[in-house]
C-alpha positions, 0 to 999 in steps of 0.5 A: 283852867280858868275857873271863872269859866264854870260861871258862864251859863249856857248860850241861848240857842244851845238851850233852845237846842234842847228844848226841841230836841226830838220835835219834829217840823210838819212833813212837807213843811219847809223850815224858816229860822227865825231864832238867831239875828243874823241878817239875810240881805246880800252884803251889798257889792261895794264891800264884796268888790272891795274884797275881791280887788285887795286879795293881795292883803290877806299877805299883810298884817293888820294894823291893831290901831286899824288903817288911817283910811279907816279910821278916817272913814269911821270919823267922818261917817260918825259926824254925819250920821249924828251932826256933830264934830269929827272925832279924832281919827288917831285918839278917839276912833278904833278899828275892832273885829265886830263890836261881839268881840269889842264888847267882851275885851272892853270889859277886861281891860276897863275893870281892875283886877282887885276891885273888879266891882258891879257891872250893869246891864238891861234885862233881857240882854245880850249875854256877851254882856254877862259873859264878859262881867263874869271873865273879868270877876265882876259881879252882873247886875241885871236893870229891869226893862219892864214895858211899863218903861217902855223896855227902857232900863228902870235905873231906880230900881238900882239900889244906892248900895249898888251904884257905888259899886258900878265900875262899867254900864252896858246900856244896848240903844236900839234894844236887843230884844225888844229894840227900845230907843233912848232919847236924849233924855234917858242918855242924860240921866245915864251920864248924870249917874255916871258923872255921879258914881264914875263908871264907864259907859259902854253903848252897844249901838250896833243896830243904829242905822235899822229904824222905824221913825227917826234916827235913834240918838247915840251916846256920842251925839247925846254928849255932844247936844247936851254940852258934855264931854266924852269922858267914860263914854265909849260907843260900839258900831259894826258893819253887820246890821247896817250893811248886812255883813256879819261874816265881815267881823268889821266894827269900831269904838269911838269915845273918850280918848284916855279910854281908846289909848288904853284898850289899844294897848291891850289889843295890842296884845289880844291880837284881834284887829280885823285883817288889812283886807276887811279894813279895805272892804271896811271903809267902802262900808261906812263911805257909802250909804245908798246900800244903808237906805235899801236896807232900812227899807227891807226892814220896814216893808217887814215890819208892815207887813207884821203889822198887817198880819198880826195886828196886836204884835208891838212894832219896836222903834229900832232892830230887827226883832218882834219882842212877842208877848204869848202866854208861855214862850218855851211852849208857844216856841215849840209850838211854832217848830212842831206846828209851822216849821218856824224856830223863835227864841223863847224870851226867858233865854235872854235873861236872868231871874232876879227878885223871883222873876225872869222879865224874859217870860212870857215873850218869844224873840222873832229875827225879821232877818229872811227876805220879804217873802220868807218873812211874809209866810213865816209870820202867815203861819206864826197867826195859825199857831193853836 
């Protein structure tokens, strides 16, 4: 076996798994599962009527480089969202099986086997992240998001020794977890820095179209506005936080070409391309964006109703998440289970200790992910715990 898999730490909620092993929910309680983001909301009819009408696919083998339908689709969605020119369907856009996937392969086959080199990523962060630096034999390196950033990554505290090394930057606009925004000032900084050191951005965008105030800025439109080119920027999307669809596994990256041409070949070979059927369904997705619009307004009618019951809790620019700060999150999270049936994430499982200090402590993560009144009386009995 791989040995590089002893390296991988335990997922998130195996350890919350064991932290509440043998806590019990209050009798007659009926338990809410705020701990994982997964959204609730129903997939919206034009991606399920897509499914049911092309069953007959599911007799077709996918094509790895995806449909030029689809491909289409995601282009042409990219141009309006951000107001920028078209990417080029055949050389710059590429179907994948959800962005979870995408993010881990991108890593494999971006970094070079012998000079596998660092690899940066926020902290807290998604530990696909990790996992995938950790696979490829690249060493992680954890940037900092302290709130005195606004949880946006503290590129000085990066040390010079460290950016020549810097081969691939994981950078998570909105932020999971706290669901910070970069601007187009902070993308410009990470692409001064790349220019700089050479490596390659990949920009998790996957909760773009959930919002509070105005639309977050991408990494491809950052480039576009600032004059610049693609070049090393490859950004990651999906169908499962703007349509409600995680079960879909439909995403895509868009970006530098060079970059695209390769990671299709090894795609090609990695055998993940999401099926005929999906693609389908997919391009239903990224046409339509009524069902994006109810969607965002689900999520902000639970956003103020937080902010009406616990009035001190931040309200995050993007996401779907609450980034809770409490006095001690393993302890107030088994006091949510144990006191109001309620399952949170503690903060410190989203991230590593570095210089003695894990910046997930002290925060618990709520997915705001249940309909309106799930989440109303979840949040009614988060305001109760002792």
């Amino acid at each position: 076996m791989n040995p590089r898999l002893d390296l991988l730490h335990p997922y998130p909620f195996e350890k919350l798994r064991l932290l509440h092993h043998g806590v019990q929910v209050p009798a007659g309680m009926k338990p809410i599962n705020l701990g994982i983001g997964e959204p609730q909301h129903a997939t919206p009819s034009v991606i399920t009527q897509a499914l049911t009408e092309n069953l007959h696919l599911l007799g077709k083998y996918p094509p790895t480089g995806g449909s030029p339908e689809l491909r289409q689709a995601v282009s042409a969605w990219i141009a309006r969202r951000y107001g920028i020119p078209a990417p080029d369907p055949d050389r710059e856009v590429l179907p994948v099986a959800g962005t979870r996937e995408a993010l881990f392969a991108f890593a494999q086959a971006v970094l070079e086997p012998s000079d596998p080199g660092v690899v940066l990523m926020p902290n807290p962060f998604y530990q696909i992240y990790e996992g995938a630096a950790l696979m490829a034999g690249a060493e992680p390196f954890y940037v900092p998001t302290p709130s005195e950033s606004g949880f946006l990554p503290d590129w000085p505290s990066v040390p010079e020794s460290t950016w020549s090394s810097v081969k691939l930057a994981y950078i998570c606009s909105p932020g999971n977890p706290a669901g910070a925004v970069f601007g187009l000032e902070d993308w410009e900084v990470v692409f001064d820095l790349s220019d700089r050191y050479g490596f390659v951005i990949a920009a998790d965008e996957c909760y773009s179209e959930i919002y509070n105030g105005e639309p977050p800025v991408g990494a491809l439109e950052a480039a576009s506005r600032l004059g610049r080119s693609n070049e090393r920027i490859v950004s990651f999307n999906s169908l499962s936080k703007r349509s409600s669809a995680p079960g879909l596994r439909s995403g895509f990256v868009a970006g530098d070409p060079a970059i695209i041409a390769r990671f299709l070949t090894y795609r090609t070979y990695h055998g993940a391309a999401p099926s005929s059927l999906t693609q389908v369904a997919s391009v239903a997705g990224w046409t339509e964006e009524t069902h994006v619009l109810e969607n965002r307004e689900k999520y902000r009618a639970k956003f103020e109703a937080a902010r009406d019951i616990l009035p001190n809790a931040p309200i995050p620019a993007g996401g779907f998440f609450l980034w809770l700060p409490v006095e001690d999150d393993e302890e107030f999270s088994v006091k949510a289970l144990s006191q109001a049936g309620l399952t949170i994430l503690p903060g410190r499982y989203l991230a590593r200790e570095t210089n003695g200090s894990n910046p997930g402590k002290g925060y618990v993560r709520i997915a705001l992910v249940a309909e309106l009144d799930v989440c109303i009386e979840a949040l009614n009995r988060l305001r109760e715990i002792s």
